[in-house]
C-alpha positions as CSV (number, residue, x, y, z in Angstrom):
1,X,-69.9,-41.0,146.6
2,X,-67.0,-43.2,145.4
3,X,-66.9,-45.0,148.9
4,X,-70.6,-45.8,148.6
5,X,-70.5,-47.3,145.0
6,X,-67.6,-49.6,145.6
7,X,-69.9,-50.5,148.4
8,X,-73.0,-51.2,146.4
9,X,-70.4,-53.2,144.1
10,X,-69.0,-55.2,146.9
11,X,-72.5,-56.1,148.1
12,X,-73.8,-57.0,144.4
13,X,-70.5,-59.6,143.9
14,X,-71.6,-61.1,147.0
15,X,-74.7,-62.4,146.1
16,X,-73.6,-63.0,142.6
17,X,-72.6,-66.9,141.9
18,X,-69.5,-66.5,139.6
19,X,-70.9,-66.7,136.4
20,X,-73.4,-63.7,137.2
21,X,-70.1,-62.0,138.9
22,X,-68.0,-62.7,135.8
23,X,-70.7,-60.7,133.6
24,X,-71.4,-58.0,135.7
25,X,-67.7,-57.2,135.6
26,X,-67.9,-57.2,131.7
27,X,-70.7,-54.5,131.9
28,X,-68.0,-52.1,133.2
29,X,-66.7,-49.1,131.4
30,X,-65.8,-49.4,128.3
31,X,-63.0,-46.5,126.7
32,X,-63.3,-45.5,123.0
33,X,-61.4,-48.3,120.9
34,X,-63.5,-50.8,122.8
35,X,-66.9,-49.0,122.2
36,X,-66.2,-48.6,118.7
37,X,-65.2,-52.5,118.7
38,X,-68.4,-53.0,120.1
39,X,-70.3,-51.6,117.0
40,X,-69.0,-54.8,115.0
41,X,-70.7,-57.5,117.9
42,X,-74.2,-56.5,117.1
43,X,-76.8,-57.8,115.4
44,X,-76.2,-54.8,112.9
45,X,-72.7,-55.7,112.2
46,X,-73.0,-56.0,108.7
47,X,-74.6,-52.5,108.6
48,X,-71.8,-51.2,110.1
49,X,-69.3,-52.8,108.1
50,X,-70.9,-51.2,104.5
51,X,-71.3,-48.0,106.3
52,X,-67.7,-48.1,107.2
53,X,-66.8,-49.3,103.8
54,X,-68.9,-46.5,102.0
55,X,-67.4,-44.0,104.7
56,X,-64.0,-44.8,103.4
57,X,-64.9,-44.4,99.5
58,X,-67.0,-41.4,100.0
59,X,-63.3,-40.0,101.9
60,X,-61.5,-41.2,98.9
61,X,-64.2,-39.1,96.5
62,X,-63.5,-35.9,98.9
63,X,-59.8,-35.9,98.0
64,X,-60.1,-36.3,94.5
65,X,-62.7,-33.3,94.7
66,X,-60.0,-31.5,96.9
67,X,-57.6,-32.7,94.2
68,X,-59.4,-31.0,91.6
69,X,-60.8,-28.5,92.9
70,X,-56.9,-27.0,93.7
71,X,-55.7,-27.9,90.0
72,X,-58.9,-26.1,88.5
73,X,-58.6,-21.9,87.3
74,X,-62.2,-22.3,85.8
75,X,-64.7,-20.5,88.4
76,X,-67.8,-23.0,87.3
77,X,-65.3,-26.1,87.5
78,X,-64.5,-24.7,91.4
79,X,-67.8,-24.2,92.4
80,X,-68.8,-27.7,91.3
81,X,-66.0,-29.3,92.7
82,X,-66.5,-27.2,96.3
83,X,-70.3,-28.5,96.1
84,X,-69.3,-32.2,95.5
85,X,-66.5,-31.9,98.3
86,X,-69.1,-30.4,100.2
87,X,-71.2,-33.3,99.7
88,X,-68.7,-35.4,100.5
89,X,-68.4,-34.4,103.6
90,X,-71.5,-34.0,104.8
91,X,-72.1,-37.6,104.2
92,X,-68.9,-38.7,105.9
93,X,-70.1,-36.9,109.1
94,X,-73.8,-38.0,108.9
95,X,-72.2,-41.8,109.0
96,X,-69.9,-40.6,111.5
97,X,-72.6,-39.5,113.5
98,X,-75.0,-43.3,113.0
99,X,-71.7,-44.6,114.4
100,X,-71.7,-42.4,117.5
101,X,-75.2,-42.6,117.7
102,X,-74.9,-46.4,117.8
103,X,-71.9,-46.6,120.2
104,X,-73.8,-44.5,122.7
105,X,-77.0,-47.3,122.2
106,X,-74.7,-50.0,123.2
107,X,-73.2,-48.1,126.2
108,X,-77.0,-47.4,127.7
109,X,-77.8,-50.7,126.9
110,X,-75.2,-52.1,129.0
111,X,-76.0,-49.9,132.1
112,X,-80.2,-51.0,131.9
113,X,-78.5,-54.3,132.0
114,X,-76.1,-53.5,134.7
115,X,-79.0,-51.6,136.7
116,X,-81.6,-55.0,135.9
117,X,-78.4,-57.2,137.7
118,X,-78.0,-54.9,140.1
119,X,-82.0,-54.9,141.2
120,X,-81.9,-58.3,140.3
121,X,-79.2,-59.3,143.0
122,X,-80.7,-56.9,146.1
123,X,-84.4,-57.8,145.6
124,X,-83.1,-61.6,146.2
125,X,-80.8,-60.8,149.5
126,X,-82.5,-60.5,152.8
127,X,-81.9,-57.6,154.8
């Protein structure tokens, strides 16, 4: 199966001129730091920056919650403090999850557009 892709590559960069090989290449695989980079070259990059900003104060509000919630003896003052770490958390992994969400968006994106080049390039080559 390898074989035949590298194949199907070779034949796509053929018909390619070198600007449309140059992005093709940049549609490759992308590993995790560079996916998560990708989240701040979007249109939505100033979402992703306050989210990433709240996500980092709403961390900060779990440890101090944490904090107090191991200095406390009081059983109300531990249940409220449990509840608001609680909280905490469960919005630090709902923005956590936008983000993933988000990063797998991009990476479909870029495989329709590698799929659109692809059909693009063999629809204008003769057999």
């Amino acid at each position: 199966m390898k074989n035949k892709m590298e194949d199907i590559d070779q034949l796509i960069k053929e018909t390619l001129t070198n600007e449309e090989a140059k992005f093709y290449d940049d549609l490759d695989e992308q590993n995790l730091l560079e996916m998560v980079g990708g989240l701040f070259k979007t249109k939505n990059s100033w979402m992703i920056i306050i989210m990433f900003i709240v996500n980092l104060v709403v961390f900060g509000l779990f440890i101090y919650c944490l904090i107090q919630f191991l200095n406390t003896d009081d059983t109300n003052e531990l249940i409220k403090w449990s509840a608001a770490g609680f909280f905490c958390v469960m919005i630090t992994a709902m923005l956590k999850l936008f983000s993933w969400m988000q990063m797998d968006k991009n990476a479909l994106l870029r495989e329709i557009k590698r799929l659109e080049l692809q059909i693009s390039s063999l629809s204008g080559r003769t057999f």
